[in-house]
N, C-alpha and C positions, 0 to 999 in steps of 0.2 A: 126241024125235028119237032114232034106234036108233045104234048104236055104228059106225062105219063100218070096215070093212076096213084093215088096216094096209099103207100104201104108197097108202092112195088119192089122191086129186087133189081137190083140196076149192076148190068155185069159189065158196062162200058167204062173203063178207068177214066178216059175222060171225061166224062160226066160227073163222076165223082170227083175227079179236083178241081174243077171249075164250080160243085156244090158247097165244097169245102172252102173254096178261097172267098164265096159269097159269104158265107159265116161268120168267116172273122175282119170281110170288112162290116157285116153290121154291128160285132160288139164292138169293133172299135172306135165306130161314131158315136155307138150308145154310152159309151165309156168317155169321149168327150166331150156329147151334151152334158152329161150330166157336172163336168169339172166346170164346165163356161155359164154353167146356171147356178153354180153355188153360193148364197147371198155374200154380202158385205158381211167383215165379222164373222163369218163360218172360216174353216179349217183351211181355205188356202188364203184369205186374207191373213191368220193369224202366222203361216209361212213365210208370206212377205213380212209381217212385221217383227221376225224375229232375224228372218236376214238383214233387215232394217235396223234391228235393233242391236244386232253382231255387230254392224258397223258402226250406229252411233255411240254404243256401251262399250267400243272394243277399248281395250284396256290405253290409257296417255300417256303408258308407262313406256312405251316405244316412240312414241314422238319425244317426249321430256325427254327419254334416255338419249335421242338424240340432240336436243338442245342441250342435256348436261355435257354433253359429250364435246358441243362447241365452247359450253365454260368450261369444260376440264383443258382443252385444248388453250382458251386466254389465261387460266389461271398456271398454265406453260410457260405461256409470253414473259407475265408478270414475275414468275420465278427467275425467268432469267435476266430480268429488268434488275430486281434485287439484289442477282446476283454482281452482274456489272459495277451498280451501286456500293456492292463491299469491296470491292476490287480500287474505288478511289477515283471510276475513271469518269465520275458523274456530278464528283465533290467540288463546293461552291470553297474559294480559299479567299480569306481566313474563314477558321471556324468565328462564330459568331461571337462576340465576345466584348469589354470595355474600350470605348477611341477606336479611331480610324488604324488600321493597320496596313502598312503596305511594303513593299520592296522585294526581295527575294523570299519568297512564301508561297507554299503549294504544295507539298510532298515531294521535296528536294532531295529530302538525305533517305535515299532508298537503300536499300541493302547491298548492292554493287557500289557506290558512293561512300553506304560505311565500309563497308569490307576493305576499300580504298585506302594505305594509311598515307595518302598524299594530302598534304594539309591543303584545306578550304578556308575561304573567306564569306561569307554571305551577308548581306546588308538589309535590315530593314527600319522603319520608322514608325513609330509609335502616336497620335496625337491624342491627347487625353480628353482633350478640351476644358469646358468651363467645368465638366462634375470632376474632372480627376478620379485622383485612386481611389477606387468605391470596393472596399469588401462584398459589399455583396452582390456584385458583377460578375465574381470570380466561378472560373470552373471548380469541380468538382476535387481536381488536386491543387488547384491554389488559395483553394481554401484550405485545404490539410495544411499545407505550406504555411499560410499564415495563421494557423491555427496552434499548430506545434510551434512555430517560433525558430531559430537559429539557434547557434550555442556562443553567440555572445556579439557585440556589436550592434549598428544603427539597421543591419540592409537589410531587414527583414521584406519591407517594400517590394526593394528593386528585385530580392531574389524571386518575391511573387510574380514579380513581372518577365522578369526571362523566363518561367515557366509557362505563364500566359503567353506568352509569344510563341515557345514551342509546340505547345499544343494547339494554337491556333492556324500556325504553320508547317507543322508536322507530324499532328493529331500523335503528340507525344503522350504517354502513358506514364503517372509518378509511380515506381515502384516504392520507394522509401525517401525517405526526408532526412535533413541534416544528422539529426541524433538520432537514428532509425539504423545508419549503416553502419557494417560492423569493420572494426580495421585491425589489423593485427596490433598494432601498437594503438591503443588509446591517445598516446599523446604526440605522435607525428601526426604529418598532414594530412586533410583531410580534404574532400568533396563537401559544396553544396548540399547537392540530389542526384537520387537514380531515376533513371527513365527509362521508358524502353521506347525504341522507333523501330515497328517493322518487326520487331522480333528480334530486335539486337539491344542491349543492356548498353547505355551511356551515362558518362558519370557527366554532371554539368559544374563548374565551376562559374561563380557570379562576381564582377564587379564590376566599378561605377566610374569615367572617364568624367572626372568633373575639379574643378579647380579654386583656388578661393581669392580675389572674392569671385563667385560663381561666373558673375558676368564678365571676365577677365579672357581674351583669348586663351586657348589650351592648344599648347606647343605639340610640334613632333616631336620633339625630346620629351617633354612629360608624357605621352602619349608610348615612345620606346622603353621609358624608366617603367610605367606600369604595366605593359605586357612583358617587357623580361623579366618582372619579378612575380608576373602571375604564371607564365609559360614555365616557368622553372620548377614551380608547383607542381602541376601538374604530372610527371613524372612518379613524382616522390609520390602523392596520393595514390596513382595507382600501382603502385608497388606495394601501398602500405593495408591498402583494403583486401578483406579476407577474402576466402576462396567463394564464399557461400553470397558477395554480394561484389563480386568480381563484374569488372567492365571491361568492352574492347577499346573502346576510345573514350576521349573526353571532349565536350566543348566548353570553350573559355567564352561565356555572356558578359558580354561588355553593354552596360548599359549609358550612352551617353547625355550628356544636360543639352545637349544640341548638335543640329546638324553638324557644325564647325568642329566640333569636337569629335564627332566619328569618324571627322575627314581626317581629322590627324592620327586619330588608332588606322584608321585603313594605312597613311602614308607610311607611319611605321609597322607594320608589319609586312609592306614591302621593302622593308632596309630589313629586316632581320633575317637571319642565317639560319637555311634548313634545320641543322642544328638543334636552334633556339624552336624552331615552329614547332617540329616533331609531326607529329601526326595529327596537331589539334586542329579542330574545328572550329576560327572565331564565328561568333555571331554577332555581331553588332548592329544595336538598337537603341537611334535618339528619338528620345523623348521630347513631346511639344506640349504646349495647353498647360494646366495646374497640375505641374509636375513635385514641386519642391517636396514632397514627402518623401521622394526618390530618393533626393537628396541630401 
């Protein structure tokens, strides 16, 4: 087909879109020489570096939020580490405290235990060693205990001491002290201390298996004379205390001058009659090391 005349009239369609489709490929090369030659630093560099810049400026807030999001997840963990923790099932026995402590101790008298009124025995031992009885070793309630004093008598000691024992063995709680608890009768029998274990109100009664002269074997019989005349107590006290500082049971802390003498509270309270035991709780604790202040 020969070149036709410029200005002519072209009645053949296809020649016309075969003119037309020449057209728009040459703005569309012109269009992208001109993008492929635009310098460094001109407007499509300055594209890239804002895409560039989206990514490196985008906000940390989505990455941290995701690493908060793995400490919110340990900070899970650790709650329930804590929680375990109050539960007791992580607790080193004894609590920390003055002399070596050992024997029946750990979180013994649970709440199915107390709720139990089948009387217990439980045995532990004391070594004071060379410092002995130091005030200022004591918990938090045995120092109230030996702060406030008893209402009359030598045991202020010992009674500190079977409350250290409890609480180092049963993370006991002093609610009130000797002259703290209210009783109906002022001048019938009376309790030690209130404590709580667990969430349960015990009344503790204290006394001392020791003979004179000290160093003297200490019999089964003297050993049956002083628990039935402390086990008889017991009773009476909690009958006599008022409603407002009322207990479910009691333990009877026997604190002994030596092993030999524990053995004989243990032998006698197995001669003694349901009866006589009731529902109490002994606990019995000999003493080793520079004890005689006990005593």
């Amino acid at each position: 087909m020969g070149r036709l005349p410029y200005g002519a009239e072209v009645d053949d369609p296809e020649i016309e879109m075969r003119a037309l489709v020449g057209c728009l490929f040459l703005v569309a090369c012109s269009a992208g020489a001109d993008k492929s030659s635009t310098p460094e630093g001109g407007s499509g560099s300055g594209a890239d570096d804002t895409a560039a810049s989206s990514e490196t400026d985008r906000p940390d807030d989505g990455a941290d939020t995701g690493g908060d999001s793995a400490d919110t997840a340990d900070s899970g963990d650790t709650a329930d580490t804590d929680a375990t923790e109050d539960t007791g099932t992580d607790q080193t026995w004894p609590l920390e405290g003055a002399g070596t402590l050992t024997g029946s101790c750990g979180d013994i008298l649970t709440p199915a235990i107390l709720a139990d009124p089948t009387p217990l025995l439980l045995q532990t031992e004391l070594d004071l060693g060379a410092e002995g009885f130091d005030p200022d070793t004591l918990s938090e309630g045995g120092t109230e205990i030996w702060t406030d004093g008893n209402l009359g008598g030598s045991s202020a000691e010992s009674e500190v001491v079977a409350y250290e024992v409890l609480y180092r063995c049963e993370a006991a709680t002093l609610l009130k002290t000797e002259g703290e608890i209210v009783y109906r009768d002022p001048g019938g029998k009376k309790t030690d201390f209130l404590v709580e274990l667990d969430g349960t109100r015990v009344g503790v009664s204290v006394t001392r298996a020791v003979g004179w002269p000290r160093e003297d074997p200490y019999t089964t019989e003297q050993a049956t004379d002083l628990l039935a005349d402390k086990l008889g107590d017991i009773p009476l006290s909690s009958a006599n205390v008022a409603e407002e500082d009322a207990w479910s049971r009691q333990i009877l802390s026997v604190i002994a001058y030596e092993p030999g003498h524990a053995t004989s509270i243990e032998s006698a309270w197995d001669l003694l009659t349901p009866e006589v035991r009731g529902d109490t709780i002994l606990f019995v604790t000999a003493t080793l090391g520079e004890d005689d202040a006990l005593y």
